[in-house]
Rosetta silent file (secondary structure, phi, psi, omega in degrees, C-alpha in Angstrom):
SEQUENCE: XXXXXXXXXXXXXXXXXXXXXXXXXXXXXXXXXXXXXXXXXXXXXXXXXXXXXXXXXXXXXXXXXXXXXXXXXXXXXXXXXXXXXXXXXXXXXXXXXXXXXXXXXXXXXXXXXXXXXXXXXXXXXXXXXXXXXXXXXXXXXXXXXXXXXXXXXXXXXXXXXXXXXXXXXXXXXXXXXXXXXXXXXXXXXXXXXXXXXXXXXXXXXXXXXXXXXXXXXXXXXXXXXXXXXXXXXXXXXXXXXXXXXXXXX
SCORE:     score description
SCORE:     0.000 S_00000001
   1 L     0.000  137.753  174.054    0.000    0.000    0.000 S_00000001
   2 E  -125.321  155.889  177.156    1.150    3.527   -0.809 S_00000001
   3 E  -120.533  160.902  175.157   -0.196    6.922    0.189 S_00000001
   4 E  -151.269  145.026  173.397    0.019   10.329   -1.495 S_00000001
   5 E  -101.013  115.472 -173.480   -0.859   13.900   -0.540 S_00000001
   6 E  -121.926  150.935  167.881   -2.590   15.435   -3.525 S_00000001
   7 E   -73.994  118.761  179.677   -4.191   18.724   -4.478 S_00000001
   8 L  -162.046  164.941  178.820   -7.871   17.819   -4.799 S_00000001
   9 L  -127.878 -177.138  179.013  -11.293   19.008   -3.770 S_00000001
  10 L   -63.160  161.804 -175.853  -14.599   17.397   -2.860 S_00000001
  11 L   -61.812  -26.539 -177.954  -16.328   15.145   -5.368 S_00000001
  12 L   -89.964    2.397  175.951  -18.927   17.819   -6.205 S_00000001
  13 L   -68.725  135.193 -174.632  -16.294   20.437   -7.116 S_00000001
  14 H   -61.557  -39.237  178.355  -16.658   21.346  -10.805 S_00000001
  15 H   -61.245  -44.931  179.237  -12.931   21.054  -11.484 S_00000001
  16 H   -64.901  -41.337 -179.979  -12.860   17.560   -9.986 S_00000001
  17 H   -61.151  -46.384  179.822  -15.977   16.510  -11.884 S_00000001
  18 H   -65.228  -44.119 -178.958  -14.546   17.640  -15.208 S_00000001
  19 H   -64.572  -42.172  178.729  -11.137   16.115  -14.502 S_00000001
  20 H   -62.601  -43.676 -179.566  -12.563   12.785  -13.393 S_00000001
  21 H   -67.620  -39.781  177.047  -14.778   12.528  -16.461 S_00000001
  22 H   -56.924  -43.549 -178.503  -11.914   13.523  -18.779 S_00000001
  23 H   -81.425  -18.674  176.223   -9.800   10.690  -17.374 S_00000001
  24 L    85.397   21.008  176.867  -12.710    8.249  -17.283 S_00000001
  25 E  -154.253  139.875  177.618  -12.564    7.234  -13.617 S_00000001
  26 L   -99.783  107.657 -178.657  -13.970    8.518  -10.340 S_00000001
  27 L   -72.903   -9.949  175.779  -11.334    8.043   -7.604 S_00000001
  28 L   -76.973  -42.230 -177.613  -13.973    8.784   -4.948 S_00000001
  29 L  -104.411  -18.565 -176.090  -16.173    5.814   -5.864 S_00000001
  30 L    83.020    1.787 -176.068  -13.740    3.752   -7.919 S_00000001
  31 L   -87.006  151.357  173.905  -16.222    3.588  -10.785 S_00000001
  32 E   -75.226  149.141  178.769  -15.454    4.066  -14.472 S_00000001
  33 L  -122.320  151.240  176.951  -16.909    7.143  -16.157 S_00000001
  34 L   -77.717  116.891 -179.332  -17.901    7.741  -19.758 S_00000001
  35 L   -70.804  155.058  179.730  -15.284   10.053  -21.243 S_00000001
  36 L   -67.006  150.454  174.853  -16.414   13.000  -23.381 S_00000001
  37 L   -79.401  128.439 -177.701  -16.637   12.572  -27.124 S_00000001
  38 E  -114.697  136.393  177.818  -13.867   14.569  -28.818 S_00000001
  39 L   -63.817  128.372  173.713  -13.856   15.749  -32.417 S_00000001
  40 L    81.772   -0.120  179.209  -11.201   13.981  -34.461 S_00000001
  41 E  -127.508  119.280 -179.633  -10.123   11.558  -31.706 S_00000001
  42 L   -62.071  145.126 -177.815  -11.496    8.032  -31.570 S_00000001
  43 H   -58.609  -43.427  179.897  -12.947    6.951  -28.203 S_00000001
  44 H   -65.995  -36.286  178.049  -10.615    3.969  -27.905 S_00000001
  45 H   -68.213  -40.891  177.633   -7.650    6.149  -28.744 S_00000001
  46 H   -61.524  -40.609  177.341   -8.713    8.736  -26.167 S_00000001
  47 H   -59.296  -42.913  179.916   -8.984    5.940  -23.590 S_00000001
  48 H   -67.772  -40.357 -176.537   -5.417    4.904  -24.416 S_00000001
  49 H   -69.760  -11.732  179.789   -4.081    8.482  -24.339 S_00000001
  50 L  -118.388   15.537 -173.483   -5.339    8.926  -20.769 S_00000001
  51 H   -64.528  -42.465 -176.524   -4.426    5.476  -19.389 S_00000001
  52 H   -68.515  -53.297  179.406   -1.553    6.546  -17.134 S_00000001
  53 H   -66.927  -22.478  178.675   -3.192    9.477  -15.288 S_00000001
  54 H   -60.736  -40.035 -178.188   -6.437    7.473  -15.024 S_00000001
  55 H   -65.219  -37.233 -178.135   -4.777    5.044  -12.616 S_00000001
  56 H   -79.059  -20.078 -175.870   -3.556    7.846  -10.356 S_00000001
  57 L    82.445  151.069 -178.555   -6.864    9.709  -10.396 S_00000001
  58 L   -63.967  128.092 -174.278   -7.304   13.387  -11.193 S_00000001
  59 L  -173.496  171.932  165.956   -5.010   15.376   -8.880 S_00000001
  60 E  -123.913  127.877 -175.153   -2.033   17.680   -8.476 S_00000001
  61 E   -70.482  131.073  172.717    0.969   16.156   -6.694 S_00000001
  62 E  -114.987  -55.559  171.773    1.988   17.733   -3.389 S_00000001
  63 E  -122.230  112.057 -172.431    3.707   14.816   -1.618 S_00000001
  64 E   -61.148  158.019 -178.541    4.430   12.064   -4.147 S_00000001
  65 E   -49.963  136.950 -177.772    3.310    8.457   -3.492 S_00000001
  66 E  -146.875  149.010  168.870    5.185    6.820   -0.642 S_00000001
  67 E   -78.456  146.168 -178.871    5.180    3.645    1.409 S_00000001
  68 E   -74.281  134.776  175.372    4.444    4.238    5.065 S_00000001
  69 L   -57.009  135.921 -177.523    7.403    4.132    7.428 S_00000001
  70 L   -56.628  -25.315 -178.763    7.162    0.890    9.454 S_00000001
  71 L   -88.845    1.057  179.036    7.171    2.878   12.702 S_00000001
  72 L  -112.835  162.212 -179.752    4.187    4.992   11.601 S_00000001
  73 L  -124.730  161.355  176.315    0.512    4.100   11.255 S_00000001
  74 H   -62.268  -39.559 -179.934   -2.306    5.152    8.981 S_00000001
  75 H   -62.607  -36.842  177.356   -4.164    6.579   11.949 S_00000001
  76 H   -68.424  -37.419  177.137   -1.146    8.753   12.788 S_00000001
  77 H   -64.053  -43.618  178.396   -0.977    9.925    9.179 S_00000001
  78 H   -63.368  -39.864  177.471   -4.661   10.837    9.244 S_00000001
  79 H   -63.637  -40.068  177.827   -4.178   12.725   12.497 S_00000001
  80 H   -64.192  -38.886  177.051   -1.267   14.628   10.952 S_00000001
  81 H   -63.137  -41.838  179.116   -3.448   15.520    7.960 S_00000001
  82 H   -65.373  -42.171  178.035   -6.169   16.819   10.269 S_00000001
  83 H   -63.271  -43.205 -179.636   -3.677   18.875   12.260 S_00000001
  84 H   -61.122  -46.299 -178.576   -2.158   20.243    9.065 S_00000001
  85 H   -66.649  -28.065  178.156   -5.535   21.231    7.642 S_00000001
  86 H   -79.343  -16.237  179.406   -6.412   22.955   10.907 S_00000001
  87 H   -88.515  -37.867 -168.738   -3.232   25.033   10.841 S_00000001
  88 E   -92.867  142.851  178.226   -3.238   26.311    7.249 S_00000001
  89 L   -90.107  150.231  171.832   -5.439   28.994    5.731 S_00000001
  90 L   -59.326  158.976  179.564   -7.025   28.731    2.275 S_00000001
  91 E  -144.145  164.413 -177.785   -5.256   30.643   -0.479 S_00000001
  92 E  -103.656  145.600  165.110   -5.938   31.969   -3.949 S_00000001
  93 E  -120.227  151.902 -172.110   -4.388   31.070   -7.275 S_00000001
  94 L   -72.843  -46.619 -178.508   -4.818   33.323  -10.270 S_00000001
  95 L  -175.672  152.523  169.720   -5.762   30.793  -12.932 S_00000001
  96 E  -112.571  152.553  174.391   -5.171   27.360  -14.417 S_00000001
  97 E  -148.411  163.098  179.464   -4.997   26.607  -18.115 S_00000001
  98 E   -82.129  124.114 -178.118   -4.376   23.633  -20.389 S_00000001
  99 E  -140.885  161.224  170.502   -0.723   23.450  -21.452 S_00000001
 100 E   -82.047  133.473  177.269    1.887   21.100  -22.814 S_00000001
 101 E  -125.322   91.320 -170.734    4.293   19.937  -20.121 S_00000001
 102 L    64.570 -123.860  178.508    7.060   18.179  -22.003 S_00000001
 103 L   -94.201    8.655 -177.328    5.317   15.301  -23.755 S_00000001
 104 E  -112.945  161.520  174.419    2.315   15.473  -21.469 S_00000001
 105 E  -109.397  136.733 -176.372   -0.832   17.570  -21.351 S_00000001
 106 E  -155.314  158.967  166.547   -1.778   19.149  -18.021 S_00000001
 107 E   -85.110  122.996 -178.830   -3.627   21.902  -16.239 S_00000001
 108 E  -134.284  158.121  176.885   -0.958   24.298  -14.964 S_00000001
 109 E   -64.438  147.842  177.377   -0.955   27.794  -13.451 S_00000001
 110 L   -75.682  -27.839 -176.821   -0.777   30.687  -15.891 S_00000001
 111 L  -136.961  173.956  174.696    1.641   32.590  -13.648 S_00000001
 112 L   -60.031  137.137 -179.080    3.933   32.052  -10.697 S_00000001
 113 L  -127.047   85.121 -175.214    1.883   31.052   -7.650 S_00000001
 114 H   -60.701  -34.312  177.984    4.018   31.560   -4.511 S_00000001
 115 H   -66.194  -42.724  178.931    1.273   30.444   -2.119 S_00000001
 116 H   -65.477  -43.071  178.039    0.773   27.205   -4.028 S_00000001
 117 H   -62.285  -41.708  178.734    4.527   26.572   -4.221 S_00000001
 118 H   -66.324  -39.421  178.857    4.883   27.194   -0.484 S_00000001
 119 H   -62.591  -43.621  178.847    1.955   24.907    0.253 S_00000001
 120 H   -63.969  -43.774  178.865    3.521   22.102   -1.799 S_00000001
 121 H   -62.654  -38.960  179.401    6.901   22.563   -0.109 S_00000001
 122 H   -65.557  -37.836  175.998    5.228   22.510    3.279 S_00000001
 123 H   -61.427  -42.062  177.959    3.493   19.227    2.409 S_00000001
 124 H   -59.269  -46.406 -179.275    6.884   17.737    1.514 S_00000001
 125 H   -65.643  -52.766 -169.002    8.289   18.868    4.870 S_00000001
 126 H   -67.904  -30.724 -175.533    5.383   18.060    7.156 S_00000001
 127 L  -104.394    7.124 -178.981    4.708   14.532    5.886 S_00000001
 128 H   -62.359  -34.055 -176.657    8.291   13.425    5.324 S_00000001
 129 H   -65.854  -14.547  179.421    8.405   11.600    8.651 S_00000001
 130 H   -91.586   -8.239 -173.080    5.768    9.184    7.366 S_00000001
 131 E   -88.761  128.381  171.590    7.702    8.168    4.251 S_00000001
 132 L   -78.057  150.398  178.286    9.657    4.930    4.112 S_00000001
 133 L   -58.517  148.506  176.826   12.939    5.100    2.121 S_00000001
 134 L   -67.220  146.526  174.172   12.674    4.323   -1.582 S_00000001
 135 L   -76.063  164.510  176.235   13.668    0.874   -2.722 S_00000001
 136 H   -59.588  -37.308  179.874   16.534    0.386   -5.146 S_00000001
 137 H   -65.674  -39.421  179.217   14.023   -0.477   -7.857 S_00000001
 138 H   -68.657  -39.223  176.181   12.101    2.762   -7.286 S_00000001
 139 H   -61.022  -44.913 -179.236   15.306    4.810   -7.399 S_00000001
 140 H   -63.735  -41.265 -179.606   16.294    3.138  -10.663 S_00000001
 141 H   -62.100  -44.520 -179.459   12.860    3.711  -12.171 S_00000001
 142 H   -66.089  -37.420 -175.961   12.916    7.414  -11.340 S_00000001
 143 H   -72.322  -14.686  178.211   16.458    7.860  -12.642 S_00000001
 144 L   -65.420  -20.114 -178.839   15.488    6.524  -16.075 S_00000001
 145 L   -79.317   -5.691  177.614   13.886    9.901  -16.810 S_00000001
 146 L    80.021   76.567 -175.220   17.323   11.574  -16.776 S_00000001
 147 L   -89.657  150.676  170.893   17.576   13.664  -13.622 S_00000001
 148 L   -75.018  164.585  176.763   19.851   16.605  -12.959 S_00000001
 149 H   -55.977  -40.657  179.080   22.228   16.325   -9.967 S_00000001
 150 H   -64.937  -44.745  179.182   19.899   18.529   -7.897 S_00000001
 151 H   -61.871  -38.012  179.078   16.847   16.456   -8.833 S_00000001
 152 H   -66.963  -36.340  177.755   18.715   13.281   -7.946 S_00000001
 153 H   -67.045  -36.634  175.654   19.621   14.722   -4.545 S_00000001
 154 H   -66.412  -39.399  178.974   15.956   15.529   -3.945 S_00000001
 155 H   -60.211  -49.516 -177.989   15.041   11.989   -4.999 S_00000001
 156 H   -71.867  -32.542 -177.001   17.446   10.364   -2.551 S_00000001
 157 H   -86.750  -30.808 -172.661   16.747   12.842    0.254 S_00000001
 158 H  -129.478   -2.194  175.600   13.011   13.340   -0.087 S_00000001
 159 L    87.861    1.477 -178.014   11.684   10.548   -2.315 S_00000001
 160 L  -158.768  135.209 -173.765   10.759   12.703   -5.318 S_00000001
 161 L   -81.127  -19.979 -169.698   12.887   14.796   -7.695 S_00000001
 162 L  -107.306   69.974 -178.033   10.446   17.594   -8.532 S_00000001
 163 L  -131.606  170.018  177.738   10.116   19.512   -5.270 S_00000001
 164 H    53.880 -120.822 -178.151   11.034   22.932   -3.847 S_00000001
 165 H   -73.149  -10.836  177.437   12.669   24.986   -6.633 S_00000001
 166 H   -95.439   -0.842 -176.474   12.103   22.093   -9.092 S_00000001
 167 L   -75.011  134.734  169.826    8.365   21.999   -8.373 S_00000001
 168 L  -137.975  112.501 -176.352    5.907   22.826  -11.110 S_00000001
 169 L   -63.749  136.674  176.889    2.275   22.308  -10.228 S_00000001
 170 L  -157.727  145.944  173.003    0.305   20.268  -12.753 S_00000001
 171 E  -114.714  102.693 -168.358   -2.852   18.211  -12.986 S_00000001
 172 E   -66.584  136.039 -177.496   -2.008   15.604  -15.593 S_00000001
 173 L  -117.812   -5.278 -177.287   -4.478   15.076  -18.436 S_00000001
 174 L  -151.177  163.083  165.181   -2.667   12.596  -20.686 S_00000001
 175 L   -77.330 -176.559  179.773   -0.150    9.834  -20.961 S_00000001
 176 L   -64.783  128.924 -176.762    3.049   10.572  -22.866 S_00000001
 177 L  -104.098  115.028 -177.015    2.158   12.009  -26.286 S_00000001
 178 L   -95.117  -22.988 -177.124    4.525   11.020  -29.086 S_00000001
 179 L   -99.491  115.477 -175.404    2.532   12.351  -32.053 S_00000001
 180 H   -63.632  -39.025  179.892    2.624   16.161  -32.278 S_00000001
 181 H   -65.794  -40.536  178.437   -0.488   16.442  -34.429 S_00000001
 182 H   -66.865  -40.164  178.266   -2.409   14.238  -32.034 S_00000001
 183 H   -62.929  -41.123  178.511   -1.092   16.220  -29.061 S_00000001
 184 H   -63.653  -42.969  179.145   -2.221   19.483  -30.680 S_00000001
 185 H   -65.217  -40.637 -179.875   -5.694   18.088  -31.332 S_00000001
 186 H   -68.102  -38.945  178.374   -5.992   16.759  -27.787 S_00000001
 187 H   -63.142  -42.961  179.050   -4.835   20.087  -26.316 S_00000001
 188 H   -62.429  -42.172  178.697   -7.433   21.987  -28.356 S_00000001
 189 H   -64.591  -40.587 -179.420  -10.152   19.599  -27.197 S_00000001
 190 H   -66.739  -39.819  179.467   -9.042   19.918  -23.574 S_00000001
 191 H   -62.518  -38.170  177.235   -9.045   23.724  -23.704 S_00000001
 192 H   -69.693  -43.020 -176.286  -12.621   23.667  -24.925 S_00000001
 193 H   -66.574  -40.090 -176.658  -13.676   21.016  -22.412 S_00000001
 194 L   -93.712   12.393 -174.471  -12.132   22.724  -19.351 S_00000001
 195 H   -57.585  -30.419 -176.983  -13.157   26.266  -20.374 S_00000001
 196 H   -70.399  -18.076 -176.013  -15.598   26.574  -17.461 S_00000001
 197 H  -123.781    7.754  179.477  -12.811   26.226  -14.858 S_00000001
 198 L  -110.041  163.057  176.936   -9.787   27.768  -16.557 S_00000001
 199 L    68.744   23.203 -178.677   -8.652   31.370  -16.908 S_00000001
 200 L  -146.960  155.953 -179.996  -10.143   32.448  -13.585 S_00000001
 201 L   -68.000  156.088 -179.002   -9.050   32.716   -9.974 S_00000001
 202 E  -143.711  136.040  172.655   -9.669   29.821   -7.638 S_00000001
 203 E   -85.225  123.115  177.713   -9.699   29.473   -3.876 S_00000001
 204 E   -96.329  109.290 -172.345   -7.615   26.483   -2.818 S_00000001
 205 L  -128.381   16.323 -178.914   -9.170   25.295    0.422 S_00000001
 206 E  -158.849  163.429  168.835   -8.486   21.557    0.546 S_00000001
 207 E  -145.445  170.598 -175.674   -6.102   18.713   -0.111 S_00000001
 208 E  -136.334  149.329  168.956   -6.610   14.967   -0.130 S_00000001
 209 E   -96.010  118.553  175.181   -4.998   11.778    1.045 S_00000001
 210 E  -103.214  155.377  179.713   -5.047    9.235   -1.780 S_00000001
 211 E  -135.807  140.421  173.303   -4.218    5.571   -1.329 S_00000001
 212 E  -107.268  103.594 -172.608   -2.961    2.851   -3.648 S_00000001
 213 L   -56.443  -36.674  174.185   -4.268   -0.368   -2.020 S_00000001
 214 L  -149.811  159.252 -173.485   -1.595   -2.475   -3.702 S_00000001
 215 L   -57.627  131.404  179.788    1.170   -1.720   -6.171 S_00000001
 216 L    75.617    5.466  172.910   -0.172   -0.801   -9.634 S_00000001
 217 L   -80.958  158.361  176.422   -3.776   -0.685   -8.393 S_00000001
 218 L   -62.549  140.035  175.357   -5.824    2.461   -9.119 S_00000001
 219 E   -72.944  144.829  179.298   -5.402    5.231   -6.551 S_00000001
 220 E  -125.195  150.027  174.034   -8.481    6.057   -4.485 S_00000001
 221 E   -75.408  120.899  175.588   -9.457    9.128   -2.482 S_00000001
 222 E   -84.887  -56.317 -178.361   -9.205    8.228    1.190 S_00000001
 223 E  -152.818  139.375  170.915  -10.156   11.591    2.732 S_00000001
 224 E   -99.660  131.816 -178.025  -10.429   15.214    1.626 S_00000001
 225 E  -113.264  129.389  179.485   -9.276   17.711    4.255 S_00000001
 226 E   -89.437  135.320  177.136  -10.521   21.299    4.355 S_00000001
 227 L   -77.658  118.735 -175.944   -8.077   24.081    5.250 S_00000001
 228 L  -126.540    6.389 -177.123   -9.556   25.867    8.260 S_00000001
 229 L   -85.003 -169.237 -176.986   -6.523   27.512    9.880 S_00000001
 230 L  -123.608   -4.049 -178.067   -5.227   31.062    9.864 S_00000001
 231 E   -90.218  130.414  178.427   -1.533   30.639    9.022 S_00000001
 232 L   -71.362  152.437 -179.994   -0.504   31.318    5.438 S_00000001
 233 H   -62.203  -39.239 -179.196    1.438   28.617    3.627 S_00000001
 234 H   -64.195  -40.608  178.449    4.334   30.992    2.941 S_00000001
 235 H   -65.992  -47.059 -178.365    4.659   31.876    6.626 S_00000001
 236 H   -64.813  -40.017 -178.214    4.440   28.255    7.770 S_00000001
 237 H   -69.231  -36.904 -179.706    6.878   27.006    5.138 S_00000001
 238 H   -64.815  -30.249  178.277    9.461   29.676    5.939 S_00000001
 239 H   -82.163  -34.824 -174.491    9.441   28.512    9.570 S_00000001
 240 H   -81.893  -33.706 -171.622    9.378   24.778    8.835 S_00000001
 241 H   -57.657  -50.489 -177.422   11.947   24.532    6.056 S_00000001
 242 H   -61.309  -41.118 -178.934   15.198   25.169    8.003 S_00000001
 243 H   -67.008  -45.882 -176.453   14.223   22.767   10.798 S_00000001
 244 H   -68.184  -40.980  179.935   13.013   19.991    8.534 S_00000001
 245 H   -64.127  -36.551  178.788   15.973   20.211    6.169 S_00000001
 246 H   -67.181  -41.326 -179.063   18.353   20.038    9.123 S_00000001
 247 H   -64.881  -31.167 -175.354   16.555   16.992   10.540 S_00000001
 248 L  -101.929    8.897 -179.735   16.715   15.206    7.190 S_00000001
 249 L   -67.704    0.000    0.000   20.262   16.214    6.252 S_00000001
């Protein structure tokens, strides 16, 4: 079993509804969903082009999937999530839009979002004590993507290469796209499909604990936690970072 801390909202949130339907699976119920019909893209092909993110469920990574440290429990992790959500205040982001991210398609911020970046960094710090070390196989798998020395140091130290200054928030919408014409067509379809929730500010007031019951099984939403505190993510992260980095050095 693995856990992950993801950017997500309640099942009735419009962004979540659109994202779940786009990927063809509801991680809240575990049920398959009928994907939208797209002009110029066959249904079976669309199913294939979204196969990888479908397994993970619609989300934005904050603390990447991890095995639980043997000395920690799920109940302790849930308590930490509740404490965390009670400390942090909701925050605003300016807008999300559909963009190409390397060979992938994703919803990404239109501009720099310091509150979101601080929130993600804080998630990495606060939940690190629950993460078991990566196996040799997991390290090898991650390194196949060609990491920089800094990314590799983050991988070995924190379990994921794309954190802190390497972090770029994204909600993945496709598997790896090798055909440029197909990628362009899919991006155009996605921009039309997500038009109701893109290009506008959004209050970020929740995160979720997702769980992978067994390796390679679909991820499921365990619990969504609402941010009800008064401390900004930037303030909390600035206080937590030096201590946590020293503890994990």
């Amino acid at each position: 079993m693995r856990y992950a801390i993801y950017f997500a909202a309640d099942a009735d949130d419009r962004l979540m509804q659109l994202g779940n339907t786009w990927l063809g699976r509801d991680p809240f119920s575990g049920s398959d969903l009928c994907q939208p019909a797209l002009d110029g893209i066959d249904r079976e092909r669309f199913l294939h082009l979204t196969s990888s993110p479908r397994r993970y469920g619609f989300h934005g990574t904050l603390k990447a999937p991890f095995h639980l440290d043997p000395e920690r429990s799920e109940s302790a992790l849930l308590e930490a999530c509740r404490d965390f959500s009670g400390d942090l205040a909701p925050f605003e982001i300016q807008a999300l839009s559909v963009n190409r991210l390397g060979r992938f398609l994703a919803l990404t911020p239109d501009n720099a979002e310091p509150d979101l970046a601080a929130f993600a960094a804080l998630c990495v710090h606060r939940f690190e004590r629950f993460r078991a070390p990566l196996s040799g196989a997991d390290l090898e798998r991650r390194r196949k993507s060609g990491l920089t020395p800094k990314q590799d140091s983050y991988l070995t130290g924190w379990g994921y290469p794309y954190i802190f200054d390497e972090f770029r928030f994204h909600m993945t919408l496709s598997s790896k796209l090798e055909n440029d014409a197909e990628a362009t067509a899919l991006a155009a379809a996605a921009r039309n499909y997500f038009a109701a929730v893109t290009g506008q500010s959004r209050t970020c007031s929740s995160f979720a604990l997702y769980v992978e019951p067994e390796r390679n099984a679909p991820f499921e939403v365990h619990t969504v936690f609402e941010l009800t505190g008064s401390t900004s993510a930037q303030t909390a992260e600035s206080l937590a970072a030096p201590l946590t980095r020293k503890e994990n050095a």
